[in-house]
C-alpha positions in Angstrom: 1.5 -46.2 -58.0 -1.7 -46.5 -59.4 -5.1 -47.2 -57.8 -5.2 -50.7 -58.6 -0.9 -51.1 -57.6 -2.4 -49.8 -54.2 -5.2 -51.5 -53.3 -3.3 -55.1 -54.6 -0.4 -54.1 -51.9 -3.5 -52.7 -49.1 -5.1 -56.2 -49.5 -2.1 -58.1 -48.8 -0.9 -56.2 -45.7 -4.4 -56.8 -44.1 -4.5 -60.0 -45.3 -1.3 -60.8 -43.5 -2.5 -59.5 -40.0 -5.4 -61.4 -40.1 -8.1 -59.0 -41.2 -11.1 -60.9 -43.2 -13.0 -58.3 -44.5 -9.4 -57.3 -46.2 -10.3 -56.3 -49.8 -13.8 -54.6 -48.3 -11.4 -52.5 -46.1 -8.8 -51.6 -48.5 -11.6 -50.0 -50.5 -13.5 -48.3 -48.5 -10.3 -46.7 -47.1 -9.1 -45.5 -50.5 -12.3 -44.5 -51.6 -13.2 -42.8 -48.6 -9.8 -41.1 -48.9 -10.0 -40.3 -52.4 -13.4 -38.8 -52.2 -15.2 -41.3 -54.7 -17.5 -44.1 -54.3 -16.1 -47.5 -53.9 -17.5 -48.9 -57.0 -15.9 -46.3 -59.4 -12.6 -47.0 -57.9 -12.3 -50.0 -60.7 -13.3 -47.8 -63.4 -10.2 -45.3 -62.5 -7.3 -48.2 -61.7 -4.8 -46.1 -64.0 -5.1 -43.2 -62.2 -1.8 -42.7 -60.0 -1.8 -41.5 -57.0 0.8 -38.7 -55.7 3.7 -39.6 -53.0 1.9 -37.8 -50.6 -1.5 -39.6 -50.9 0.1 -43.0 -50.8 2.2 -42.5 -47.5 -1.3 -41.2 -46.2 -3.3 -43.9 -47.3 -0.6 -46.5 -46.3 -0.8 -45.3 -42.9 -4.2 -45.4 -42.8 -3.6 -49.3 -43.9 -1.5 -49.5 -41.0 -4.3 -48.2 -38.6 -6.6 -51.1 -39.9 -3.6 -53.9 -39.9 -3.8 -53.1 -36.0 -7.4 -53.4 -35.3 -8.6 -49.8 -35.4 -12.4 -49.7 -37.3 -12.5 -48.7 -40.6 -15.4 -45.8 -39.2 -12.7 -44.9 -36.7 -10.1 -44.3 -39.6 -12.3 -42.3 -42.3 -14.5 -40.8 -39.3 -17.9 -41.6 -40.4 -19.9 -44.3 -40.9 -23.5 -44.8 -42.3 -26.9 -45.6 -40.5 -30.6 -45.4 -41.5 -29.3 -44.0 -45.1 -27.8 -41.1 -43.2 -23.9 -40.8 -42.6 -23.0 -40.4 -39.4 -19.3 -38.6 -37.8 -18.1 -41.2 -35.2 -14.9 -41.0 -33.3 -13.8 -43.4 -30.2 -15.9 -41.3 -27.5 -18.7 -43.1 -29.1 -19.7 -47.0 -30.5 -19.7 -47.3 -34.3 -23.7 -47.5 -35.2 -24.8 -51.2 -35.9 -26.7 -52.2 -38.8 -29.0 -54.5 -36.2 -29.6 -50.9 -34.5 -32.0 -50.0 -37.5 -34.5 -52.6 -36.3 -34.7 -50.5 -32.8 -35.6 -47.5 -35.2 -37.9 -49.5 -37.4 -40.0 -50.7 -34.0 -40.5 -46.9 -32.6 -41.6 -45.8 -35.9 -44.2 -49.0 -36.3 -45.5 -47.6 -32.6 -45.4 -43.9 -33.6 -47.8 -44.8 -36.6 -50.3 -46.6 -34.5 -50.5 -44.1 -31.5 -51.0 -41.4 -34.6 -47.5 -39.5 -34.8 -48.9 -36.8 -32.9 -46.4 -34.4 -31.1 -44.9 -37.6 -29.4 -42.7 -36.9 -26.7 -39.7 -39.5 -27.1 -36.9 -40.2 -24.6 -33.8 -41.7 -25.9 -31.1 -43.3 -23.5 -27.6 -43.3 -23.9 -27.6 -41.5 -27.1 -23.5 -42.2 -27.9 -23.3 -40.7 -31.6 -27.2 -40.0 -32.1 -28.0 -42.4 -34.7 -30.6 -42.9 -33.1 -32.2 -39.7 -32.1 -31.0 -37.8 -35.6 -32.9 -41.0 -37.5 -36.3 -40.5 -35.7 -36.0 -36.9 -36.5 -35.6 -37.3 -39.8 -38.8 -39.5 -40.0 -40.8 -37.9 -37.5 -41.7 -34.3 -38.0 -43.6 -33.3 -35.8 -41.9 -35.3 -32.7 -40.0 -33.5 -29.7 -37.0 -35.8 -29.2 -34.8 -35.2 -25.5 -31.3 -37.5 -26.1 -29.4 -37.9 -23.3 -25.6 -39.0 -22.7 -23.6 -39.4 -19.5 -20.4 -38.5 -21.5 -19.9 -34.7 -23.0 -18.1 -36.2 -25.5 -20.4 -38.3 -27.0 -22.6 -35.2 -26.7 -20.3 -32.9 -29.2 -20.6 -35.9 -31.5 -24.4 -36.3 -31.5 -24.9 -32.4 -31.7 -22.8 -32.1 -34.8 -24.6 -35.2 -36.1 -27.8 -33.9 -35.7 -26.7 -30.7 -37.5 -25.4 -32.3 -40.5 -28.6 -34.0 -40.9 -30.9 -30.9 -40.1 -32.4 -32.1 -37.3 -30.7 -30.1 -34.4 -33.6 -28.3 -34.1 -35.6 -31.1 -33.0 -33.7 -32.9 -30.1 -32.5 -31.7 -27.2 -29.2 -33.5 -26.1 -29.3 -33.1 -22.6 -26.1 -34.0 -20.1 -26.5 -37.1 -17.3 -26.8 -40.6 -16.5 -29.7 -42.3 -17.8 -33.0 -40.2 -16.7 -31.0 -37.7 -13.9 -31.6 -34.9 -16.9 -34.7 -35.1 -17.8 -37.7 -33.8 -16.6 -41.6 -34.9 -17.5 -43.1 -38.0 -18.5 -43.0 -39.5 -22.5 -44.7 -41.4 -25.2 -41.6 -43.7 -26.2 -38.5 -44.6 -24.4 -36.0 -46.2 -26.5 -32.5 -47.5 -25.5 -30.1 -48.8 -27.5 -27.7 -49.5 -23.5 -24.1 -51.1 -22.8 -25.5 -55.1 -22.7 -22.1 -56.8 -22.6 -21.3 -58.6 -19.7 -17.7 -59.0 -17.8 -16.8 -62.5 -19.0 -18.4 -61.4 -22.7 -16.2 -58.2 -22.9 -12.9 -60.1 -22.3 -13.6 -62.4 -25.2 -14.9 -59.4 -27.7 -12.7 -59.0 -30.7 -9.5 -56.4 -30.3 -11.5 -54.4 -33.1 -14.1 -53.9 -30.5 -12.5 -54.0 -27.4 -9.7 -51.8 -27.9 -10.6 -49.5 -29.6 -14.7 -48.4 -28.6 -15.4 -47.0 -25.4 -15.7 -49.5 -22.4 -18.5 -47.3 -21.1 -20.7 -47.7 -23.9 -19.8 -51.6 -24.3 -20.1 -53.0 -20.2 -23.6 -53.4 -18.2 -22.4 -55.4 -15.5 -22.1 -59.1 -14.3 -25.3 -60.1 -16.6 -25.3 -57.3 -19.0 -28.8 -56.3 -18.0 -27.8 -53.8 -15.3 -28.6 -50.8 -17.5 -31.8 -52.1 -18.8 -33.1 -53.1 -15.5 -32.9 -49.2 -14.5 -34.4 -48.0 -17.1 -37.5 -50.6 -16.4 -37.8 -49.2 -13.0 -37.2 -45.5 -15.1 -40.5 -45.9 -16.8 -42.5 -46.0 -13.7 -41.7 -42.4 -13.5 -41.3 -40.9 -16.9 -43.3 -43.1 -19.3 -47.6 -41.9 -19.6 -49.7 -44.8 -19.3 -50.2 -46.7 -22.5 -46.6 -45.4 -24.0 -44.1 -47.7 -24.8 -40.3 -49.2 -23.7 -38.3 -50.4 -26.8 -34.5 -51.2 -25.7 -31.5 -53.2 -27.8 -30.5 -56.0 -25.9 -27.4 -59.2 -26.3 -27.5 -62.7 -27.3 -29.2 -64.7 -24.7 -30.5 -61.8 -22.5 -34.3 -62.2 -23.6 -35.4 -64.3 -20.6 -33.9 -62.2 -18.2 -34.9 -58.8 -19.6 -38.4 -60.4 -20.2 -38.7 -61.4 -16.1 -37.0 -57.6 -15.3 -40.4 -56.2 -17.1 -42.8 -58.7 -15.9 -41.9 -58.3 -12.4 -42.2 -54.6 -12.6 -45.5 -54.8 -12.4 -45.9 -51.4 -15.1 -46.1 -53.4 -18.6 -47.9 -55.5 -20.9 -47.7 -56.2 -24.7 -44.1 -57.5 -23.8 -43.1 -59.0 -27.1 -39.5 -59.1 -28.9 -38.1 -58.9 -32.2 -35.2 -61.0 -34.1 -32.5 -59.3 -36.0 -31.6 -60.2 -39.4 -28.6 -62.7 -38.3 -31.2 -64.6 -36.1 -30.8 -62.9 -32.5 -33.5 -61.7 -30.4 -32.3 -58.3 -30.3 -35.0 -55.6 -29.8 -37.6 -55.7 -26.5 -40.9 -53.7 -26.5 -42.9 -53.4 -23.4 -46.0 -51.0 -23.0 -47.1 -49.2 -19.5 -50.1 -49.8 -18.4 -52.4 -47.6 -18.9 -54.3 -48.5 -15.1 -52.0 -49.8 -12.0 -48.9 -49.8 -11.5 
């Protein structure tokens, strides 16, 4: 059959289970497996492809008609202009994540980018970490993760991007690892609550990690300890940025004011509307 045969019939099997991104899909799976970008697909339609490529790609269809992510299914999936292996020992990196990257940078730039010692949280695949690297030179970056697994990923992440040498993935749960006091802490933790996580779509929920996705009866229960965290490992006058849910502003915003340790407590919207980024600095006397 030929590429446009293929992607007609792709369309139409994910269109019957439901899918509504199913075009999108069908392309970036047979581009992804053919090795070209998606918009040259339409300027090949003619080209066949063999017996053996379509049974593999059909299957690949198949993984998607059942709710498996497309970054799951190709293994990679881009963030911060930088592509990114993902598998399910780690979440699939959020556009909305960027604007956690953009706010370290904007504080990076006014504290001077000078050998800043950053702390990231919960580091699942490394986007994160691996984008600050690739912006910040001259930063010493410690990532840490409670799961090995996610580890392997981050590590091999950071190493396709050339910035292994730069971070230091570190074992543990939240700061148990780690050692010292930082500039930046920045978080990107599980925020969805019990009663949220039943309703999340079977994209999500059956197929990401459950350890990376729950925080609890509120969803704040991760942020809360790494508030209390920065009484310990943040220098006076650095900064808490943390990804947070829908509706968990006010409660994240009360977690830091009653810590007594911050000020400059402001928060940022993501593109769809949704208060999604908190920024908090120590202060730099009491506490």
């Amino acid at each position: 059959m030929d590429i446009l045969s293929v992607l007609k019939k792709a369309v139409l099997v994910l269109e019957s289970s439901g899918c509504k991104s199913s075009r999108l899909d069908a392309e970036v799976l047979l581009s992804s497996y053919l090795k070209k970008e998606r918009t040259n697909l339409y300027s090949h339609t003619e080209q066949s492809l063999t017996e053996r490529e379509h049974g593999e790609y059909q299957q690949w269809v198949e993984r998607r008609k059942h709710g498996e992510p497309v970054a799951y299914i190709v293994g990679e999936k881009e963030f911060w202009s930088l592509l990114f292996q993902v598998n399910n020992h780690v979440l699939v990196p959020r556009p909305e994540t960027e604007i956690l990257v953009e706010e370290v940078l904007k504080i990076c730039s006014s504290m001077g980018e000078r050998n800043l010692r950053i702390l990231e949280i919960g580091t699942g695949c490394g986007a994160i970490s691996v984008a600050l690297a690739s912006e910040l030179k001259s930063a010493q970056i410690v990532a840490t993760d409670i799961a090995q697994e996610a580890l392997a990923v981050a590590l091999k992440n950071a190493k396709n991007n050339r910035v292994e040498n730069r971070i230091a993935f570190l074992p543990g749960n939240l700061f148990q690892p780690v050692s010292g006091k930082f500039d930046i802490i920045v978080s990107n933790p599980p925020y969805i609550s019990q009663n949220e996580y039943d309703n999340l779509p079977f994209e999500v929920r059956g197929f990401e990690p459950i350890s990376a996705l729950l925080a609890g009866d509120d969803g704040t229960v991760f942020h809360k300890s790494i508030i209390e965290g920065g009484k310990y490992y943040l220098n006076n006058g650095g900064w808490l940025c943390m990804e947070m849910g829908y509706g968990q502003k006010h409660r994240i915003e009360n977690m830091l004011k009653e810590a007594n340790l911050y000020d400059n407590i402001t928060f940022r919207f993501d593109y769809a509307g949704t208060e999604r980024v908190s920024r908090a600095r120590r202060k730099t006397t009491g506490g």
